[in-house]
C-alpha positions as CSV (number, residue, x, y, z in Angstrom):
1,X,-10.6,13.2,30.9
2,X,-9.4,11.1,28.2
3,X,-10.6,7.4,28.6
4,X,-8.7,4.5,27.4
5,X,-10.7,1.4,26.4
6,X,-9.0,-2.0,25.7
7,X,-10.0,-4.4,23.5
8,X,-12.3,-6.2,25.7
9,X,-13.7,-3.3,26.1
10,X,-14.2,-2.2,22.3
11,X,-15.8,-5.8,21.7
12,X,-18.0,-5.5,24.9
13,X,-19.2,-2.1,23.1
14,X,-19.3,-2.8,19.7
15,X,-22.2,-4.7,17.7
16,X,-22.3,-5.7,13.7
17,X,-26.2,-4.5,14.3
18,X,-25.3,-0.7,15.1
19,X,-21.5,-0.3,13.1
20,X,-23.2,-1.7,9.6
21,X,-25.6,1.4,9.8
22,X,-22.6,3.8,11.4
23,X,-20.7,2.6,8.3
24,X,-23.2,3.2,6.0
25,X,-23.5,6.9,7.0
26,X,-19.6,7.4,7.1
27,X,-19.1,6.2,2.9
28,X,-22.4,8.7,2.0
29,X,-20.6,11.4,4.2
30,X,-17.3,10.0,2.6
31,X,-18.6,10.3,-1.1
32,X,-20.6,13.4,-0.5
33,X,-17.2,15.3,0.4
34,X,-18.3,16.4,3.9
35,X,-15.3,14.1,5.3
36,X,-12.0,15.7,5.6
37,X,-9.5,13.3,4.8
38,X,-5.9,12.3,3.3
39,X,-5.3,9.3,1.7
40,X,-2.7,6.8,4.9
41,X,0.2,8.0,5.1
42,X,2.5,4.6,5.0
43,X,5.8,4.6,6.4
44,X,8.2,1.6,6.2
45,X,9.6,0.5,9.6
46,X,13.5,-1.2,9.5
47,X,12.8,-4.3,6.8
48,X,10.5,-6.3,4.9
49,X,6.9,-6.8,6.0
50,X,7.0,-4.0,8.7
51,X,5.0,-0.7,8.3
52,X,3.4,2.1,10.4
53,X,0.2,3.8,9.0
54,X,-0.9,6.8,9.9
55,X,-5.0,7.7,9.1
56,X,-6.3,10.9,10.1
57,X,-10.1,12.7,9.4
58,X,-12.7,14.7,10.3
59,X,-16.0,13.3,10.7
60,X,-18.7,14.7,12.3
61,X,-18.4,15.9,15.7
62,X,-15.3,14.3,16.1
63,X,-11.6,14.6,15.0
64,X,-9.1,11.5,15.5
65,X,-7.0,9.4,13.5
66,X,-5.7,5.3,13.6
67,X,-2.1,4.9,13.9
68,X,-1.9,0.9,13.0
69,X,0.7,-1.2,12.7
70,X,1.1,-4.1,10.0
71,X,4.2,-6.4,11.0
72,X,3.6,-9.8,8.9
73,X,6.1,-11.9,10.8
74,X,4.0,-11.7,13.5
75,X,2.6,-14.9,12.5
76,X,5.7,-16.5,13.9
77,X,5.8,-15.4,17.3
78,X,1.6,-15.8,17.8
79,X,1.1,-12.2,17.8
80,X,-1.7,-10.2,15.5
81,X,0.0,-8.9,11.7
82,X,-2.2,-5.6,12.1
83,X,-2.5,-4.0,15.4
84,X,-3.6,-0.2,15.9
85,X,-4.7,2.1,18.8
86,X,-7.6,4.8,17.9
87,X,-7.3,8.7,19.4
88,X,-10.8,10.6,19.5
89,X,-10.5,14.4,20.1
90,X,-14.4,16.5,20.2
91,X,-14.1,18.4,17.0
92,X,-16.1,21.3,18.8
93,X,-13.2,22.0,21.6
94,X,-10.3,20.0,20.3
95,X,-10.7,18.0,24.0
96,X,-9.2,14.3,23.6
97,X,-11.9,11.9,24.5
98,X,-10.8,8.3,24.2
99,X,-7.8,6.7,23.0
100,X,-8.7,3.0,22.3
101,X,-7.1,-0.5,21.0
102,X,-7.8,-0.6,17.1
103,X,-7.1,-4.1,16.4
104,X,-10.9,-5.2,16.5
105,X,-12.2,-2.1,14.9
106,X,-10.4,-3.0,12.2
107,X,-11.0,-6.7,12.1
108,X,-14.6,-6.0,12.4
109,X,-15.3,-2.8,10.5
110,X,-13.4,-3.9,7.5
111,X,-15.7,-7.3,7.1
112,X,-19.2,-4.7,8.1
113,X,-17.6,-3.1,4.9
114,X,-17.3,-6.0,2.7
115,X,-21.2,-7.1,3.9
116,X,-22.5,-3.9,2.7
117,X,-20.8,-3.6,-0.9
118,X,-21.8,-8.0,-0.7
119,X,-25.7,-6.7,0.0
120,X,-25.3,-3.9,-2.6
121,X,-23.4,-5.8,-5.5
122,X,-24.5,-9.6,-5.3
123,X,-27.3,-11.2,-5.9
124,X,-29.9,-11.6,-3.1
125,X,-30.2,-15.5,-3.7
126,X,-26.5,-15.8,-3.4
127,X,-26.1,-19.1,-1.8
128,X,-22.3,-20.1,-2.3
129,X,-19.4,-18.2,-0.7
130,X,-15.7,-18.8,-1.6
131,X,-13.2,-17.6,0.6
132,X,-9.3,-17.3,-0.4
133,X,-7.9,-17.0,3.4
134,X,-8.0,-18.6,6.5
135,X,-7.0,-16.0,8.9
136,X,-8.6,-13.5,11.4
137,X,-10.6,-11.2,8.0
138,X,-11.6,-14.7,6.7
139,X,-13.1,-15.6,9.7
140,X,-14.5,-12.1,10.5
141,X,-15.9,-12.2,6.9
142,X,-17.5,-15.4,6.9
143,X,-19.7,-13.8,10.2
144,X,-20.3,-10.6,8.4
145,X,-21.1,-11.7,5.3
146,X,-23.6,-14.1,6.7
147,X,-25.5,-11.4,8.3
148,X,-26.6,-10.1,4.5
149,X,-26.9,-13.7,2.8
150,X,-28.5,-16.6,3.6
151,X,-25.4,-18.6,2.8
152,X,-26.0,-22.3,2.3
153,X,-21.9,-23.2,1.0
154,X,-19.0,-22.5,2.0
155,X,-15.2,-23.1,0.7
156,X,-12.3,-22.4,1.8
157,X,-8.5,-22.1,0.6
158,X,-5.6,-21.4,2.2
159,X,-1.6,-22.0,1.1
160,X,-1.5,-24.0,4.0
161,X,-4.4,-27.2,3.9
162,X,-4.1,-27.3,7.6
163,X,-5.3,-24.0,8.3
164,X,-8.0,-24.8,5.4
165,X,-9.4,-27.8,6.9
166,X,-9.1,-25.9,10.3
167,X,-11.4,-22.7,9.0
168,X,-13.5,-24.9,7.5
169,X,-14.3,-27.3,10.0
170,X,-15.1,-24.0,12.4
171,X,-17.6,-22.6,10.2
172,X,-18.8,-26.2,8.7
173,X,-17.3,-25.5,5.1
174,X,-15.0,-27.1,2.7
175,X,-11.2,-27.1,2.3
176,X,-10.5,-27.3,-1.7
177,X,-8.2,-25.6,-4.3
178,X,-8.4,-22.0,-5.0
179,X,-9.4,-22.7,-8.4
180,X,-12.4,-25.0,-7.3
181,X,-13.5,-22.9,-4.4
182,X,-14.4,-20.0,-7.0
183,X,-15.9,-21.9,-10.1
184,X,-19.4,-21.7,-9.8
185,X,-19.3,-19.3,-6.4
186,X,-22.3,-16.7,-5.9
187,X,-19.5,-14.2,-3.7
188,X,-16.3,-14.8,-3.6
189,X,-13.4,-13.1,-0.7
190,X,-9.9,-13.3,-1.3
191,X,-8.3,-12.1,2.1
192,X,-4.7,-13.4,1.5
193,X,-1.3,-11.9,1.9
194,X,-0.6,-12.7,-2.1
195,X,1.9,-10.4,-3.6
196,X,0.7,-11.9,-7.1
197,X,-2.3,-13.0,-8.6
198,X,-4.2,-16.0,-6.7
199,X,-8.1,-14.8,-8.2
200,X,-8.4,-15.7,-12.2
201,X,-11.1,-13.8,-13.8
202,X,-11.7,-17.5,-15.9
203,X,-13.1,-19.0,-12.7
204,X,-15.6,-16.2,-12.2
205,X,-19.3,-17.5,-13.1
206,X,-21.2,-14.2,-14.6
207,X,-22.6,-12.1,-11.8
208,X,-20.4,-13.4,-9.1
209,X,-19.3,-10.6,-6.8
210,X,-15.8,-10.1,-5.2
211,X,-14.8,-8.5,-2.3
212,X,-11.1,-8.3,-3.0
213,X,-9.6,-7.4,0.4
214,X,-5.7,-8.3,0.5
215,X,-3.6,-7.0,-1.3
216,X,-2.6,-2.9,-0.4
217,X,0.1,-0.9,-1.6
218,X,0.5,0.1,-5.5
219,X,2.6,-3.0,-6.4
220,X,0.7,-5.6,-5.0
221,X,-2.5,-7.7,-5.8
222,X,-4.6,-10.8,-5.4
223,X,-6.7,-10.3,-8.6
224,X,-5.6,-10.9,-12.4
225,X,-6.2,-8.4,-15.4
226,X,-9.1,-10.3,-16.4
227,X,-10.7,-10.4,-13.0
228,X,-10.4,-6.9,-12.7
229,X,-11.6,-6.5,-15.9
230,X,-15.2,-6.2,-14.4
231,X,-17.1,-3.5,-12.7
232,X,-15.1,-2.2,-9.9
233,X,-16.2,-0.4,-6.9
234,X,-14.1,0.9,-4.0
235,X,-14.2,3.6,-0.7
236,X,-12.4,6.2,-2.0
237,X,-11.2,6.9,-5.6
238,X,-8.6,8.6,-4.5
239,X,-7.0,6.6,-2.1
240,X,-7.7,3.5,-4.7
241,X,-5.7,5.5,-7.4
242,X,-2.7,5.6,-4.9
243,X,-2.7,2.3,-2.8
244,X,-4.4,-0.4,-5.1
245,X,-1.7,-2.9,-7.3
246,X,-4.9,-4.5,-8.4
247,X,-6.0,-1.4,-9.9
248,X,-2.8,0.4,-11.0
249,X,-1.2,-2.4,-12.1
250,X,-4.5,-3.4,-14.4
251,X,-5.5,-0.3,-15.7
252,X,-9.0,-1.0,-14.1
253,X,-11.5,1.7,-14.7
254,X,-13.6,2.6,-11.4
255,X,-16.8,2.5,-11.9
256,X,-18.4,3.5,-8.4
257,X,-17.4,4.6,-4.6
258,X,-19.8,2.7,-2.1
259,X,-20.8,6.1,-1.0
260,X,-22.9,6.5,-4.1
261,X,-24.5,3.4,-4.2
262,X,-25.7,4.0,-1.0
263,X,-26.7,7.3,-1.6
264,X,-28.6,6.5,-5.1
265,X,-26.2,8.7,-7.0
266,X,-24.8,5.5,-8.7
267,X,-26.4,2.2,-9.4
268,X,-25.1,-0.6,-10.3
269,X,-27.3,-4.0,-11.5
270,X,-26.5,-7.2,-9.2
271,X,-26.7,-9.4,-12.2
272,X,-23.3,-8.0,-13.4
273,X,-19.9,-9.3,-12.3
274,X,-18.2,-6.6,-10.0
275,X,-15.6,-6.1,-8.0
276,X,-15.3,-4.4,-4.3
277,X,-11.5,-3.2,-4.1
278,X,-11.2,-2.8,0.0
279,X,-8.4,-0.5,1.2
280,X,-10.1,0.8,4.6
281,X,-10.0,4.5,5.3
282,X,-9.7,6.7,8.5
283,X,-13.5,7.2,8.3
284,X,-14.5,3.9,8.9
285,X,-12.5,3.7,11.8
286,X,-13.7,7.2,13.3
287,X,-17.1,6.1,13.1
288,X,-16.6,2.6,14.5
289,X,-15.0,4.6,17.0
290,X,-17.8,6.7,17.7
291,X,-19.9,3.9,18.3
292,X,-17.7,2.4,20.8
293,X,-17.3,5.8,22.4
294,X,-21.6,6.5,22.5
295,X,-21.8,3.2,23.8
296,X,-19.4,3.6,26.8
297,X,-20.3,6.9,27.3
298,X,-24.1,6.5,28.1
């Protein structure tokens, strides 16, 4: 019988300790091409700032697909921007298992994601952590990326100070300018709702890693020319070449898929400056998913 799990019921389920390892499996699987796949299909719901994805795969033992919601006036009325329920069918039978709120999966498996590429692409004495953001994936970044660095600084901007001194004062940072929060910063996460540039490649210090989360769709970014300009790294090179402004619209050249770092097919040195371009695919949400669902299931 098909289960339905709320979000209480996702958290109570799901750890960082047992998706960063489900994740990791997923991008090798992902990159290795035993992952069926399409890049999101996007549609575009009445007006500005309202749009419906749709994110199906195969993965595994299991078949099921996100349908997720991204309505940025939600801000207004106190709601969540990105909202999403999850569908798990058993790929053997084609039997629907568990259909499950995908708000949290997201939140939590898009940060798991930026702590791996963060343990793969910076360095391990990274000490100082800039984040551009102040909303839930800042917060859920700040946690994740902790778990992989022993971070001793943190810095925080936001458009809005009040929401900067407010993030900061949770996680015992430092509200300051965009521009000062990224000079001198070991790893850096923009997590804003910029259209345009808010990330100069001039503040970057040499070897500084990004995880550039933001910005999706083709003709929109957080990240300038010369920013991008570095070694860029992202989940899929195919969905990148189709839903990334801060790669079209640079002409940056990708130089890896996470998948093959992790699978030893690729390397990368941590002493160079590099980019993680974060779109999220289906797969990370399947197998996020599929640790909720073993969990519940025992």
């Amino acid at each position: 019988m098909n289960r339905f799990l709320d979000e209480a019921q996702v958290g109570a389920a799901l750890s960082w300790g047992r998706l960063i390892p489900e994740l990791e499996r997923a991008l090798i699987s992902f990159s290795a091409g035993l992952v069926t796949q399409p890049v999101r299909t996007i549609l575009n719901v009445s007006s500005h700032g309202k749009r419906f994805g749709i994110m199906p795969a195969v993965y595994g033992n299991v078949v099921g697909a996100k349908l997720v919601t991204v309505f940025d006036g939600n801000t207004t009325l106190q709601l969540p921007t990105h909202q999403a329920i999850i569908q798990l069918f058993d790929a053997r039978t084609g039997t629907p298992l568990a259909t499950m709120d995908g708000r949290l999966i997201t939140e939590m498996r898009t940060a798991a994601v930026s702590a791996i590429a963060t343990r793969l692409l910076s360095n391990a004495d990274a000490r100082v952590l800039a984040v551009l953001g102040s909303g839930v994936q800042a917060r859920s970044h700040i946690h994740a990326i902790r778990l992989v660095r022993n971070i001793e600084e943190i810095r925080i901007w936001s458009r809005t100070r009040e929401h900067a001194e407010r993030l900061a004062n949770e996680v015992g940072g430092h509200a300051m300018s965009a521009e000062q929060a990224v000079e001198g910063a070991d790893i850096v996460v923009a997590v804003t709702a910029a259209r345009e540039p808010i990330l100069y490649g001039r503040w970057l210090k040499p070897g500084a890693h990004v995880n550039a989360v933001g910005a999706v769709g083709p003709s929109v970014r957080e990240l300038d020319d010369e920013a991008m300009a570095n070694i860029v790294v992202v989940e899929s090179r195919e969905a990148a070449l189709k839903e990334s402004g801060d790669i079209l619209l640079s002409h940056a050249f990708i130089e890896s898929e996470l998948g093959e770092l992790l699978a030893g097919t690729k390397q990368i040195h941590p002493s160079q400056t590099t980019i993680y371009k974060s779109l999220g695919i289906a797969v990370e949400d399947l197998a996020a998913a599929k640790v909720v669902w073993s969990a519940v299931s025992l």
